[in-house]
DOLUMVO-348805 format. One record per residue (C-alpha): x, y, z; residue number from 1. Coordinates in steps of 0.1 Angstrom, whole numbers, plus 2048, in hexadecimal, padded with zeros to 3 digits. Example, Ala and Ser with C-alpha at 12.3 -4.5 7.8 and 13.67 -1.06 7.14 Angstrom:
// residues 2
(r (87B, 7D3, 84E), 1)
(r (889, 7F5, 847), 2)
This chain:
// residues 596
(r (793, 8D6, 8C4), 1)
(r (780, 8B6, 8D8), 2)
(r (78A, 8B5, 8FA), 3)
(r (795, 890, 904), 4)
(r (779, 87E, 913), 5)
(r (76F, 85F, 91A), 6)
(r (765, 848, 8FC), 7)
(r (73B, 84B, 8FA), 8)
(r (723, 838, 8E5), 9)
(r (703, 82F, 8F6), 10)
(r (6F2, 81E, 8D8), 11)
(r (715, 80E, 8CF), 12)
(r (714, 7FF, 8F1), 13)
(r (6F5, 7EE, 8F1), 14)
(r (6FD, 7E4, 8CF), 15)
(r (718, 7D0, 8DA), 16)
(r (70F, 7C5, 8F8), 17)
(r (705, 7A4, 8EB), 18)
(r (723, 79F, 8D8), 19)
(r (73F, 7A4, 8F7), 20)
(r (73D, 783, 904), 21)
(r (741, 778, 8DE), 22)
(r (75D, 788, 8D0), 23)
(r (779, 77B, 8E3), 24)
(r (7A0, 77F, 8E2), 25)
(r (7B7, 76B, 8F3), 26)
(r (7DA, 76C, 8FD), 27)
(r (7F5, 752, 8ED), 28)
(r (815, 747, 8FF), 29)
(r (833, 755, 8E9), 30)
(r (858, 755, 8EF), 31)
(r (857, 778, 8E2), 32)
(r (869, 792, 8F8), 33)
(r (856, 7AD, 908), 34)
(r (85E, 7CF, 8F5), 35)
(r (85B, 7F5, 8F6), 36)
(r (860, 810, 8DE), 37)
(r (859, 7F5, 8C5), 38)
(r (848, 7EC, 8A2), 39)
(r (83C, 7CF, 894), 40)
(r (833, 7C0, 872), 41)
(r (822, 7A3, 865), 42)
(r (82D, 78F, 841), 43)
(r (837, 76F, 833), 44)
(r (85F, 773, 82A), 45)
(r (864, 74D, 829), 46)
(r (842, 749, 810), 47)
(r (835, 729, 81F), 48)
(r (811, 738, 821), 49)
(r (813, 748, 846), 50)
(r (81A, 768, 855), 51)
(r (83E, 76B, 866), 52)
(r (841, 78A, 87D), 53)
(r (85E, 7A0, 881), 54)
(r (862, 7B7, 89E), 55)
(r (878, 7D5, 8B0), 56)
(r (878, 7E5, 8CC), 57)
(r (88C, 7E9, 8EF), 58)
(r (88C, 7CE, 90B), 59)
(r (882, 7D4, 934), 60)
(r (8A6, 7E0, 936), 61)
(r (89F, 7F4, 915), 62)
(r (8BA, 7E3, 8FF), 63)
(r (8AD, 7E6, 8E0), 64)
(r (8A8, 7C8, 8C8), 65)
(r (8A0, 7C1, 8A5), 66)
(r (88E, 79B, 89E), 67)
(r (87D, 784, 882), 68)
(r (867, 767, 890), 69)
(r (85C, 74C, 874), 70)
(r (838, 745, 87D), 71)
(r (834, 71D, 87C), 72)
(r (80D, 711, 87C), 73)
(r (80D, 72F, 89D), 74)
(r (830, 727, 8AC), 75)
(r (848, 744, 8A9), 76)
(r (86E, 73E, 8A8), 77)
(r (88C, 755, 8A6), 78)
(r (89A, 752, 886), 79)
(r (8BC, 75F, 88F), 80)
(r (8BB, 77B, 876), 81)
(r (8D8, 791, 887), 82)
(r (8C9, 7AE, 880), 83)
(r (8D6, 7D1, 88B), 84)
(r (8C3, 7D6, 8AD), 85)
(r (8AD, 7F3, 8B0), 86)
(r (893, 802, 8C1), 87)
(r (879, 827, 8BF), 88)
(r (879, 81E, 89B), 89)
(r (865, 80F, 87F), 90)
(r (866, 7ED, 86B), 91)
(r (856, 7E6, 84B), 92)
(r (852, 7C5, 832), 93)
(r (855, 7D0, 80B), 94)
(r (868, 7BB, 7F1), 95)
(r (876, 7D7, 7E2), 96)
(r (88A, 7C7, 7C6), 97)
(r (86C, 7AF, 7BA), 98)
(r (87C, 791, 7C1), 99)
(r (85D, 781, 7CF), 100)
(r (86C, 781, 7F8), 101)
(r (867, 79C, 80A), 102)
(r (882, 7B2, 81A), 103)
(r (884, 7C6, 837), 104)
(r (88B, 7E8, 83F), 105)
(r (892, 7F3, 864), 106)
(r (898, 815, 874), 107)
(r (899, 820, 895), 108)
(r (8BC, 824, 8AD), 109)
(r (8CF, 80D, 8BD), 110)
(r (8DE, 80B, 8DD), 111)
(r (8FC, 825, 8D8), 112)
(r (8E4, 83E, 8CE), 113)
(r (8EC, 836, 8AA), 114)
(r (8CB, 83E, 88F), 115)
(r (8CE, 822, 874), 116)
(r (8B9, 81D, 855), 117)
(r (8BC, 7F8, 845), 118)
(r (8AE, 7E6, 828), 119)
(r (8B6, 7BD, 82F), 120)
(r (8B3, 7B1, 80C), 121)
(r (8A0, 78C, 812), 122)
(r (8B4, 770, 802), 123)
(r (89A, 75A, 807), 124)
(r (8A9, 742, 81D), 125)
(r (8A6, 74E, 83D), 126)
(r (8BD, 762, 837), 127)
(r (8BB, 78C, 834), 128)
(r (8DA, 7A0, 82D), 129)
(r (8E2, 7C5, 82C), 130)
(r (8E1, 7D0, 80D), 131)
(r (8F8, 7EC, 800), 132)
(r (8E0, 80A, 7FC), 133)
(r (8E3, 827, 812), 134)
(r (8C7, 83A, 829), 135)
(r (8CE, 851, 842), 136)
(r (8CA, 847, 867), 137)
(r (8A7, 84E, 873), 138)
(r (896, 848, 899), 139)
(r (877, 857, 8A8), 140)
(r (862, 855, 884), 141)
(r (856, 83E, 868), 142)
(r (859, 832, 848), 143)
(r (83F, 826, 82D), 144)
(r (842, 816, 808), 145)
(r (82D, 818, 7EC), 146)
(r (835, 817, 7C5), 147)
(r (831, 83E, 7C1), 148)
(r (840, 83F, 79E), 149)
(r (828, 823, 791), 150)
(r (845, 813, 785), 151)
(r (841, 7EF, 799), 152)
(r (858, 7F4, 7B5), 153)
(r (84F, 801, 7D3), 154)
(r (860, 822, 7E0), 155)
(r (867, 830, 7FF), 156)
(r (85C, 84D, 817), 157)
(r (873, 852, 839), 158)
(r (86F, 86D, 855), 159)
(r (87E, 871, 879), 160)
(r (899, 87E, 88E), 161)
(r (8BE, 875, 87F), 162)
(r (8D0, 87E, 89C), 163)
(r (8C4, 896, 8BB), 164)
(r (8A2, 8A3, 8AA), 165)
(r (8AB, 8A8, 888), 166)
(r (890, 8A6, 876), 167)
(r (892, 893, 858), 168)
(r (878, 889, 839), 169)
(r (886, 87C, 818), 170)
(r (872, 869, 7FC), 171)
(r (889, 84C, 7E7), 172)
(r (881, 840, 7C5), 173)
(r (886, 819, 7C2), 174)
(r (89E, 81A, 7A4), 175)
(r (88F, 7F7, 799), 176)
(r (8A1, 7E5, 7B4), 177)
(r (8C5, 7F1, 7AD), 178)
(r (8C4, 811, 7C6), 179)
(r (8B3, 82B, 7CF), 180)
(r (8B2, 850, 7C8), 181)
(r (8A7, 86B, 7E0), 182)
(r (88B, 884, 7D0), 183)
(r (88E, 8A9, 7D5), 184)
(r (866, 8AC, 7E4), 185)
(r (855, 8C9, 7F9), 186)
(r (84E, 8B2, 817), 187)
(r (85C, 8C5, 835), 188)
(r (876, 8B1, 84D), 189)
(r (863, 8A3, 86E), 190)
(r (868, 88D, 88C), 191)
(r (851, 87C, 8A0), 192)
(r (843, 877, 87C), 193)
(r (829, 85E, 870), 194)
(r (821, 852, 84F), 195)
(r (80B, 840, 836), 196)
(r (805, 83D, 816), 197)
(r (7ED, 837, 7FE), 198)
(r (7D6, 848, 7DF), 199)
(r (7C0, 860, 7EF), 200)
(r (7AF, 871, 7D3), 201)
(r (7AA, 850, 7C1), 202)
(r (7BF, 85D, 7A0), 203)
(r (7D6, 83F, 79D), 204)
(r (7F5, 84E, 7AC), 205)
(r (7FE, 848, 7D3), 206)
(r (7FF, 869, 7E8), 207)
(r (80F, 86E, 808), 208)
(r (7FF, 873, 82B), 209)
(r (817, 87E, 844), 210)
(r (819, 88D, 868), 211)
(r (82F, 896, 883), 212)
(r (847, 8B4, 893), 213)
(r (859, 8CC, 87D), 214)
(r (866, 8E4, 897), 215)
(r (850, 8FE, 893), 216)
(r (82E, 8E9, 897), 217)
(r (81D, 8C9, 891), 218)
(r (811, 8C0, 86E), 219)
(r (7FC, 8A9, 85E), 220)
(r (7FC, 8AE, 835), 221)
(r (7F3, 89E, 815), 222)
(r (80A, 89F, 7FE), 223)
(r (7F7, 893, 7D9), 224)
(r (808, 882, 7C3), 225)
(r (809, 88F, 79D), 226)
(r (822, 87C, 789), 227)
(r (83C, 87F, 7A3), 228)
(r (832, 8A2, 7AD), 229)
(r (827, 8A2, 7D1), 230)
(r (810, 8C1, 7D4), 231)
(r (808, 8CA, 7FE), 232)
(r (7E1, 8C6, 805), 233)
(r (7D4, 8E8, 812), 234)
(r (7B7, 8D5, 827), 235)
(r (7C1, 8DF, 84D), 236)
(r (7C8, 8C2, 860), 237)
(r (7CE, 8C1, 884), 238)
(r (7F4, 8BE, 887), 239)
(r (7FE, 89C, 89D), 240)
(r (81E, 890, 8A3), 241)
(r (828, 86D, 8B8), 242)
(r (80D, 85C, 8AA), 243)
(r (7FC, 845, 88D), 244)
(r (7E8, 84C, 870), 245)
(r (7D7, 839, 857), 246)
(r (7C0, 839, 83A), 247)
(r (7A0, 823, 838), 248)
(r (77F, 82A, 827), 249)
(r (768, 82B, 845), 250)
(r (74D, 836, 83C), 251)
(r (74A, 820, 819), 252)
(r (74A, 837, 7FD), 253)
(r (766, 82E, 7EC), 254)
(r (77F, 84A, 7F5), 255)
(r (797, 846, 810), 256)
(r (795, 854, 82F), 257)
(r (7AF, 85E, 84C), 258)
(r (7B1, 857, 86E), 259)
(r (7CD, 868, 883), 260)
(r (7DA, 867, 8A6), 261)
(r (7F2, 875, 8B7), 262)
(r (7FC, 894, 8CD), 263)
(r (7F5, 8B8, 8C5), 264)
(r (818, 8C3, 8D8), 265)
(r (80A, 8EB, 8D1), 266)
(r (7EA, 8E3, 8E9), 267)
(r (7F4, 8CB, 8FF), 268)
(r (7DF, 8B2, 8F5), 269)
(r (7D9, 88D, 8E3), 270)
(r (7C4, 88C, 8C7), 271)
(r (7B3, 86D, 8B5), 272)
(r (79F, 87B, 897), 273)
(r (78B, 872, 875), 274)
(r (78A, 881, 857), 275)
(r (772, 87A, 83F), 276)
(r (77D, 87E, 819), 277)
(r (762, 890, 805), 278)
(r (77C, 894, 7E7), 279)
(r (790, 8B0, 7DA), 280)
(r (7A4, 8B8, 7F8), 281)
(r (789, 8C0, 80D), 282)
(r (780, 8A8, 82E), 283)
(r (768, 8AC, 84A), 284)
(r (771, 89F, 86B), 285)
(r (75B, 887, 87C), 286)
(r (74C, 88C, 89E), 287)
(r (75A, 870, 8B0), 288)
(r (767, 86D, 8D6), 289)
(r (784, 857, 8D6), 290)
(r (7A0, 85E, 8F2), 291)
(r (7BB, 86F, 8DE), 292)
(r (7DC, 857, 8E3), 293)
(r (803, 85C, 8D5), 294)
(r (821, 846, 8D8), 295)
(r (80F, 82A, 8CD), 296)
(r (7FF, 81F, 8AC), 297)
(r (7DD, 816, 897), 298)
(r (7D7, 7F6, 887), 299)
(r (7BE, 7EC, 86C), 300)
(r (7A6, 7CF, 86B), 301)
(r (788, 7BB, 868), 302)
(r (788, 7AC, 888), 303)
(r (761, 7A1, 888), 304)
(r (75E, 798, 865), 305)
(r (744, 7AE, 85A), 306)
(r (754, 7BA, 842), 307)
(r (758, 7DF, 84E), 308)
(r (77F, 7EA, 858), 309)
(r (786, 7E9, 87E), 310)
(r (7A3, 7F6, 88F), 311)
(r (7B8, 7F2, 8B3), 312)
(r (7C9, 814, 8C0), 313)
(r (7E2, 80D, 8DC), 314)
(r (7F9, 82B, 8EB), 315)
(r (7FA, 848, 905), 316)
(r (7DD, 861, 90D), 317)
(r (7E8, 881, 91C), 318)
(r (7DE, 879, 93D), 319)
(r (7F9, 875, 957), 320)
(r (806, 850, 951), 321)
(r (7E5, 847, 93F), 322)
(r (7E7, 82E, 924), 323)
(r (7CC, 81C, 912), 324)
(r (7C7, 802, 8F3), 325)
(r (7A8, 802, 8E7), 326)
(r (793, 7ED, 8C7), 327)
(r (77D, 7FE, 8B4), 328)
(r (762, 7F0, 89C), 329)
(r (757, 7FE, 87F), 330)
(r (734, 803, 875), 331)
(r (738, 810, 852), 332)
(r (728, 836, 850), 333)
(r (748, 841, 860), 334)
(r (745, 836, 885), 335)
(r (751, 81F, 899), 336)
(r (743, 810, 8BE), 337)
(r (760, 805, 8D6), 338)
(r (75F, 7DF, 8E0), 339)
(r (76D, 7DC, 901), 340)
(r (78B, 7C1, 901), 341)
(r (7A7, 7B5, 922), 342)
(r (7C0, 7C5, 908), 343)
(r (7D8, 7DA, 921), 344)
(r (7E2, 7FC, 920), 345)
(r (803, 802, 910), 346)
(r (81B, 81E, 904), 347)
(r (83B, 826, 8EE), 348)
(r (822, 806, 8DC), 349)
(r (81B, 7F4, 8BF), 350)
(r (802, 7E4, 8B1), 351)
(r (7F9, 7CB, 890), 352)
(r (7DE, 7B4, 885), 353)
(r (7E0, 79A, 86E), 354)
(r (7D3, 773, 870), 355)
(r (7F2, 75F, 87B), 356)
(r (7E1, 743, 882), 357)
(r (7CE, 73F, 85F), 358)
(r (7AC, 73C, 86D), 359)
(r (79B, 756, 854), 360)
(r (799, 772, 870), 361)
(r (7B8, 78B, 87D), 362)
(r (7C8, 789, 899), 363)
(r (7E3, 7A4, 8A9), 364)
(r (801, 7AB, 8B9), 365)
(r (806, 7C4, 8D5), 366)
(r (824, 7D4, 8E4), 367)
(r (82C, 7F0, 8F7), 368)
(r (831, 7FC, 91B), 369)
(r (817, 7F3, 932), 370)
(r (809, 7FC, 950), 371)
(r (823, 7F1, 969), 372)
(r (840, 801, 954), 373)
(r (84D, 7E2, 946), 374)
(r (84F, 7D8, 91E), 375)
(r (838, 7BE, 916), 376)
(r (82E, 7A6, 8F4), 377)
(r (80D, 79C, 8F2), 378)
(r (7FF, 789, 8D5), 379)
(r (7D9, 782, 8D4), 380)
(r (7C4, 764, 8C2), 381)
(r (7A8, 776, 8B4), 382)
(r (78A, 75A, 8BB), 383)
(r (76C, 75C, 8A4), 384)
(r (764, 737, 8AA), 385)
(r (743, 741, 8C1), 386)
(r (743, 764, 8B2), 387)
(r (720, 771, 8A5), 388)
(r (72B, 77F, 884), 389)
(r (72A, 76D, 861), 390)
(r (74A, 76A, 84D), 391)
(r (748, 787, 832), 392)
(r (74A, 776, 812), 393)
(r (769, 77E, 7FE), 394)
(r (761, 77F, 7D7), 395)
(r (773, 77D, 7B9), 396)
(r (778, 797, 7A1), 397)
(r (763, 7A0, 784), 398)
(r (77C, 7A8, 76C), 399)
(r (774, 7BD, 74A), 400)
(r (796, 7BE, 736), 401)
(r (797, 7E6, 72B), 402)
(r (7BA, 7F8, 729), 403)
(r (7A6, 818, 729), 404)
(r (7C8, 828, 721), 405)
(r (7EA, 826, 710), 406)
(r (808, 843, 710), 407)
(r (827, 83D, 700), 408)
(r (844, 855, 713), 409)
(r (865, 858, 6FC), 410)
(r (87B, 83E, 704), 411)
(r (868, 833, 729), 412)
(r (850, 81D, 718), 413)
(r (82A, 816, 71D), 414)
(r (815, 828, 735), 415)
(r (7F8, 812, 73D), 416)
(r (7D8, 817, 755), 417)
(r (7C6, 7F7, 757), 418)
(r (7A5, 7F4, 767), 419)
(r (78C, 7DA, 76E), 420)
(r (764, 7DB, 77B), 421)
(r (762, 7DA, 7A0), 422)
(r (752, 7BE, 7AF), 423)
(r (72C, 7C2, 7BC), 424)
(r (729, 7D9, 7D2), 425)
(r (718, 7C6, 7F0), 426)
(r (71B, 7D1, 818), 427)
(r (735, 7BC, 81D), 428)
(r (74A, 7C5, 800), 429)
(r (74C, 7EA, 804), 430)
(r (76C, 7E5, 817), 431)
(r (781, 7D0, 7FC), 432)
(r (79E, 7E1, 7EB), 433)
(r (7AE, 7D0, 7C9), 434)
(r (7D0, 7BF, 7C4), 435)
(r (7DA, 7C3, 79F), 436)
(r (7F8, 7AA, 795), 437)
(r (80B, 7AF, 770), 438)
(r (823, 796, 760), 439)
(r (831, 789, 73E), 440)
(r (821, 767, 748), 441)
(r (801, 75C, 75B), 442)
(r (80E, 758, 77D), 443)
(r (827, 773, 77B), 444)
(r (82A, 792, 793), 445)
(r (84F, 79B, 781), 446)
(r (83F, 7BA, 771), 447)
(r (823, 7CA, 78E), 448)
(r (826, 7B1, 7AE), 449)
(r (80B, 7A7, 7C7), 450)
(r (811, 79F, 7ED), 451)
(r (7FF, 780, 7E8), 452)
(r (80A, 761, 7E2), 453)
(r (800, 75B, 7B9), 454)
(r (7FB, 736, 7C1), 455)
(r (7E9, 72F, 7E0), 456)
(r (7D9, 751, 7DE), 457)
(r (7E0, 75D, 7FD), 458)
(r (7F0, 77F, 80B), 459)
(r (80E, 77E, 81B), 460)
(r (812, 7A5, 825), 461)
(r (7F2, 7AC, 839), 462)
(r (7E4, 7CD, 825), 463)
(r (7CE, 7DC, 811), 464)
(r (7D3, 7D3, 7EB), 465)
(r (7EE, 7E3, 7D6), 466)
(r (7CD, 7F8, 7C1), 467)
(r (7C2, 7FE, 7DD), 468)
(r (79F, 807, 7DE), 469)
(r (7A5, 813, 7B5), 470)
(r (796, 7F9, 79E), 471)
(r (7B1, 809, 785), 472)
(r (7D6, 805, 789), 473)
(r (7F1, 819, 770), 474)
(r (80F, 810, 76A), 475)
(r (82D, 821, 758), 476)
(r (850, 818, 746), 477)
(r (841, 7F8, 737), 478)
(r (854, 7ED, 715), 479)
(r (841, 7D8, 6F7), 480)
(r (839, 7BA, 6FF), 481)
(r (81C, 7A0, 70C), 482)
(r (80E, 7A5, 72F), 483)
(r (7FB, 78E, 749), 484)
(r (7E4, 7A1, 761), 485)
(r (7CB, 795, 77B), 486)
(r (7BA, 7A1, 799), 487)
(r (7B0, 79B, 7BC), 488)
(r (799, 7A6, 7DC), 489)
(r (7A8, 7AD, 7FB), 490)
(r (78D, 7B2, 815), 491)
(r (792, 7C6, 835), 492)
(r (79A, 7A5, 849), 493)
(r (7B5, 7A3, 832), 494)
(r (7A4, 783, 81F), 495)
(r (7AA, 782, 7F9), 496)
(r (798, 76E, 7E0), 497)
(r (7A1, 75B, 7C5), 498)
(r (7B5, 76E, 7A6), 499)
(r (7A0, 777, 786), 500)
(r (7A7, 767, 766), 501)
(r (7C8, 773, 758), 502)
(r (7C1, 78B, 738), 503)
(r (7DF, 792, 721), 504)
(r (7E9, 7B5, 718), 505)
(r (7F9, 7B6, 6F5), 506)
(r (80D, 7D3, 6F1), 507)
(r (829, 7C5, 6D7), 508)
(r (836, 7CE, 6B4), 509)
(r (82A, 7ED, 6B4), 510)
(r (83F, 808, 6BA), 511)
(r (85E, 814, 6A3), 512)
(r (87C, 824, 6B9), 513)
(r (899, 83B, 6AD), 514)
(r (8B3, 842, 6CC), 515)
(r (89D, 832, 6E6), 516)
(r (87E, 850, 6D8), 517)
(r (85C, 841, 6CB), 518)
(r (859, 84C, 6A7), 519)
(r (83C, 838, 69F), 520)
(r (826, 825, 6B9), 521)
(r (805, 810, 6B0), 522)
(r (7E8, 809, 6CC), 523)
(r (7DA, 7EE, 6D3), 524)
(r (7F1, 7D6, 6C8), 525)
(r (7DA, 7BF, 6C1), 526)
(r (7C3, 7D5, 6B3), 527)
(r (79C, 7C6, 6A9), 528)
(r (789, 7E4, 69E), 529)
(r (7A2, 802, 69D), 530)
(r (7C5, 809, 69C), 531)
(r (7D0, 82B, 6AD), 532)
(r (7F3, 837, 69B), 533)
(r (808, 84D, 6B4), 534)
(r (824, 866, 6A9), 535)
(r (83E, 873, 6C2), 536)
(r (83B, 895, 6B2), 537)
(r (824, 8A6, 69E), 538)
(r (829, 89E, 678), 539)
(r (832, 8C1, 664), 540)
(r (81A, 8B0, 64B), 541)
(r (804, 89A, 63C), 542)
(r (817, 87A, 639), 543)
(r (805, 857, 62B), 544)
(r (7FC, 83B, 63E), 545)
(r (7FE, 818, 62F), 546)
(r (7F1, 7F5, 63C), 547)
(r (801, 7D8, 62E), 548)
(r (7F9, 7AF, 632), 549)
(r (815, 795, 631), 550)
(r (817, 793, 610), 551)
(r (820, 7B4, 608), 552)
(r (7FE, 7BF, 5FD), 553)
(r (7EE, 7E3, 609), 554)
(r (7CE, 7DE, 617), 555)
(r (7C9, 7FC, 624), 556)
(r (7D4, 821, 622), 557)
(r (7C9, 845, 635), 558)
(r (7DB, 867, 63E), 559)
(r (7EC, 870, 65B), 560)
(r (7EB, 891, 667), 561)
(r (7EB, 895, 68D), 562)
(r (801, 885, 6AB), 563)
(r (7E4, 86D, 6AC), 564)
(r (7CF, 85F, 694), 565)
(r (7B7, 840, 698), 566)
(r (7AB, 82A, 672), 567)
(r (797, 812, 675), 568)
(r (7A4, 7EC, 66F), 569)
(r (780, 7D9, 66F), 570)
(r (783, 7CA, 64E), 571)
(r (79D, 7BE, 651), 572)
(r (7A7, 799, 658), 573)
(r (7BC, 78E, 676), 574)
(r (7DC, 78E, 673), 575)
(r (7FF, 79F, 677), 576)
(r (803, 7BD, 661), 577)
(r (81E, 7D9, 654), 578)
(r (810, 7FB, 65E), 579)
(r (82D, 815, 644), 580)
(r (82B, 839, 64B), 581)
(r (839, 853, 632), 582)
(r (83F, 873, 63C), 583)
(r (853, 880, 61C), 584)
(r (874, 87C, 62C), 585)
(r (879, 85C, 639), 586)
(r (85D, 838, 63B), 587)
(r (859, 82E, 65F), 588)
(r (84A, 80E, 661), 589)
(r (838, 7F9, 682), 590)
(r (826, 7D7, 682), 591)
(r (804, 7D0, 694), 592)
(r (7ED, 7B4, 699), 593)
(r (7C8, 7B3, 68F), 594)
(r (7B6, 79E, 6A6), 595)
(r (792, 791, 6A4), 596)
C-alpha cells in the first residue's frame, strides 16, 4: 500500500508554472449559509437555461438544513422549498417520472436523529412536493440513479446507516414513474458507503461501483450488470469507506476508469487511488502520489478547457486535524499535475463543478468544515478570460442510422440497440461521452429522455451523457410504433453541441399478438432489401409463407421452417403489403412496408 506523502511532480511543476498566474478562481459573494456534513448538486429544475443549486448540510450550530437556490444571471435566492431539513446525507437531481422537471431526492438525518429518504416530485412551479413512495431512512451514505433496466426511467441505488450503524444497500426499479420496487441483489449492506454508477465494461447495461463499511471490513466492488443480474467483480480493490469515487476515462482509451478515495479503517490510513481499466475485470493501479483524503468528496471537470477531464478532491487526510482541497489536471495518459489554488482546506465537505454563470467554462461550489472549525460556503468564478488555453471545440455528431439489432420479448415489446459512428477522434475529443434522446416526434424525449434542454441545446444536469462513453444505446419494452432519435456530444467541460438530425425508426404493423405473446413479428418495418420473419416458437413444420400487394395479388411466396427466416423483398415495389403464414392449423397474418 502507498504510504501518504506529499503530492510530487517535478516536470508537472515546471509545466505549469507558467500557467498559475493564469488560471484563476475567484470567490463570489452569496447569501448561502455556511454548511458541514453537507452535499450539493447542480441542475436547472425551473428550465430557463441556467443551473439552480440545491444544497444540505448542518449550520455553525449544526442544525441541519435542506435548501433550493434558483440561480438568476449568478444571483442565488431561496426558493422557499420547505424541504425536510437534513444533514450527513446525500442529494441528487433525476426526473424520475419523465415529466421533463427534475425532482429531487434527499437523504441524510435530521435534527432528532431521525434517517429520512425523500423523493420531492417537481411540479414545475416552484413548487416540489413529497411524493407518496416509500424509502427507508438512510444517513452516513449515498445514493445514485441510472436507468439499469434500459427501460427509460432512471432507477435507484441507496446505501448507509438506517439507524445506529445499520448498514443498509438496496437497489429500486423505477416502475415507469408509478412506484418503485426493491430488487433482491447480492450487494452486501454498508455504511459510510459511496457510490456511482455507470457502464464499465462498455456492453450497454449500467453496472454498479460501490464502497464503504460492512462490519467486517471495507469494500470496494463491481457489481456488472447482465440483464438485471448484478454479478460481483473479483478484481481486488482496496476497500475505502467515508469517501468518493468516480469513473472517468483518464487515460483516453475509451473504457472507463476509477478513481477512489477514502479511508482504509483496517490500516489506519487514507487512500486516494487510480485504477486503470484494461477490460475484463482486470485493472492496474496507477503510480500516483496524491494525499489520501475521506469525509469529503471528488468532482469531475474540464476546468482549463483542454479537453482532458480534471477534478477537485476536498476532505480529511489522516493527519491529526489535517485537511486539504486540492485541483488536479489531467494530462490524458492517466496522470494528472496538481495546480496550486487559495481553495481552503475543508472536512465532512462537498464539492461540485458546473458553469453557473454560462461563460463556456465550470465553475464550483465548496463546503465543508474548515480550518478554524466553523462550516463555511464557498462558490468560485472559474476565470478563463486571461487564461492560456484554447476553448476545445465541441462537434456535432456524425450520425449513421443502423439498428444493428431487434428482439421481440413475449408480451414486453421491442428490444432495440441503436448505435451511431463516433465523432473524429481528435485530442480534444477523446473525452466526449454521447447523449442519445428517443421520442414519437422530433423534439420528443417521452420515450429515452436527455438532461438537455431539446431546444436551446443546452444541459441542464451537469454530467456525462446518458450513453455515456458507448456510441450504442439499447433499449427494452418498446411497443410498434414510429420513433424519433437523435444524438449529442457532451465534452468533459460539460459543453454539448448541437443535436444530429432526427432519423425515424419504423417499427409498426408488423407483429401479430395472441394474449399479449408475439405469434408473428416482421423486421424492419420498413423493410428495403429484406424482410426477416420471427416466430415466438419453433414451428413443428414447414409452414408457407405468402406476400400479398393491396390488391389481393401474391407476389411472392417461400417456406418457413426455423424461428427466423430472412426472404428477400428487392423486387418488389414500395408499398404496404400482407405477409400470410400457414402453418396447417391456423393463417397468421402481419403487414410490412417496402421502402425504397
Amino acid at each position: 500500500m502507498l504510504k501518504i506523502r506529499p503530492f510530487i511532480a517535478a516536470l508537472g511543476f515546471i509545466i505549469l508554472s507558467t500557467q498559475v498566474q493564469s488560471q484563476t478562481f475567484s470567490t463570489v459573494n452569496t447569501s448561502i449559509p455556511g454548511l458541514g456534513k453537507s452535499s450539493t448538486v447542480w441542475g436547472d429544475y425551473d428550465n430557463d437555461g441556467d443551473l439552480d443549486l440545491a444544497i444540505q448540510g448542518g449550520t455553525v450550530s449544526d442544525v441541519a438544513t435542506t435548501r433550493i437556490y434558483r440561480n438568476d444571471n449568478g444571483v442565488f435566492t431561496d426558493i422557499g422549498a420547505n424541504l425536510v431539513a437534513l444533514r450527513d446525507g446525500c442529494l441528487n437531481w433525476v426526473d424520475y417520472n419523465k415529466d421533463g422537471n427534475l425532482d429531487l431526492f434527499i437523504m441524510g438525518i435530521a435534527d432528532n436523529y431521525e434517517r429520512c429518504s425523500i423523493l420531492y416530485r417537481n411540479e414545475g412551479n416552484g413548487n416540489f412536493v413529497k411524493s407518496q413512495f416509500l424509502f427507508p431512512g438512510v444517513a452516513s451514505g449515498k445514493s445514485a440513479w441510472g436507468d439499469l433496466d434500459k427501460d427509460g426511467y432512471p432507477d435507484l441505488v441507496i446505501s448507509g446507516d438506517t439507524l445506529s450503524l445499520n448498514a443498509f444497500t438496496a437497489v429500486y426499479r423505477n416502475l415507469e414513474g408509478n412506484g418503485f420496487q426493491k430488487l433482491e441483489v447480492p450487494i452486501p449492506n454498508l455504511v459510510s458507503s459511496m457510490i456511482t454508477i455507470g457502464d464499465v465494461d462498455c456492453n450497454g447495461d449500467l453496472d454498479i461501483l460501490i464502497g464503504g463499511d460492512g462490519g467486517s471490513g471495507n469494500i470496494t466492488k463491481i457489481y456488472y450488470n447482465y440483464g438485471m443480474e448484478f454479478v460481483e467483480g473479483t478484481w481486488p480493490f482496496e476497500g475505502t469507506t467515508a469517501g468518493s469515487i468516480a469513473l472517468v476515462d483518464v487515460n483516453r482509451d475509451g473504457y472507463p476508469d476509477i478513481i477512489s478515495m477514502g479511508m482504509d479503517f483496517l490500516v489506519g490510513e487514507s487512500i486516494f487511488k487510480i485504477y486503470i481499466n484494461n477490460q475484463n475485470d482486470n485493472w492496474t493501479e496507477q503510480i500516483s502520489y496524491f494525499s489520501g483524503l475521506f469525509t469529503g468528496n471528488i468532482s469531475l471537470a474540464d476546468f482549463n478547457l483542454d479537453g482532458i477531464t480534471d477534478f477537485v478532491a476536498t476532505g480529511k487526510s489522516n493527519g491529526c486535524g489535517s485537511a486539504a482541497t486540492f485541483l488536479y489536471l489531467g494530462v490524458g495518459n492517466g496522470k494528472f499535475n496538481e495546480l496550486p489554488t487559495d481553495f481552503p482546506p475543508m472536512t465532512y465537505a462537498s464539492v461540485a463543478a458546473a458553469d453557473y454563470d454560462l461563460d463556456g467554462d465550470p465553475d464550483l461550489i465548496l463546503t465543508g468544515i474548515n480550518g478554524n472549525g466553523y462550516p463555511q460556503t464557498l462558490l468560485y468564478k472559474n476565470d478563463l478570460s486571461s487564461n492560456i488555453f484554447g476553448s476545445a471545440p465541441v462537434p456535432t455528431v456524425s450520425l449513421e442510422n443502423i439498428v444493428s439489432n431487434v428482439n421481440y420479448f413475449e408480451g414486453l415489446g421491442w428490444h432495440i440497440i441503436f448505435s451511431w459512428a463516433p465523432v473524429e477522434v481528435i485530442p480534444q475529443n477523446k473525452s466526449l461521452t454521447y447523449n442519445i434522446v428517443v421520442g414519437t416526434m422530433p423534439h420528443d424525449g417521452s420515450v429515452l429522455p436527455v438532461a438537455s434542454d431539446l431546444g436551446t441545446e443546452k444541459i441542464y444536469l451537469p454530467a456525462m451523457g446518458n450513453a455515456g462513453q458507448d456510441t450504442i444505446k439499447v433499449l427494452e419494452k418498446i411497443r410498434d410504433g414510429g420513433y424519433y432519435w437523435s444524438t449529442q456530444t457532451v465534452d468533459a467541460a460539460f459543453r454539448t453541441s448541437s443535436f444530429s438530425d432526427w432519423q425515424l425508426l419504423m417499427v409498426l404493423t408488423g407483429i401479430e399478438e395472441t394474449n399479449g405473446k408475439m405469434v408473428l413479428g416482421l423486421y424492419p418495418n420498413p423493410a428495403q432489401n429484406v424482410l426477416s420473419v420471427n416466430l415466438a416458437v419453433q414451428p413443428v413444420s414447414k409452414a408457407m409463407a405468402s406476400i400479398t400487394d393491396l390488391n389481393g395479388k401474391v407476389v411472392k411466396s417461400f417456406i418457413v421452417s426455423e424461428k427466423t427466416t430472412v426472404t428477400n423483398i428487392d423486387d418488389l415495389q414500395s408499398g404496404l403489403y400482407l405477409l400470410s403464414l400457414n402453418t396447417g392449423n391456423e393463417l397468421i397474418t402481419a403487414k410490412f412496408i417496402k421502402s425504397n
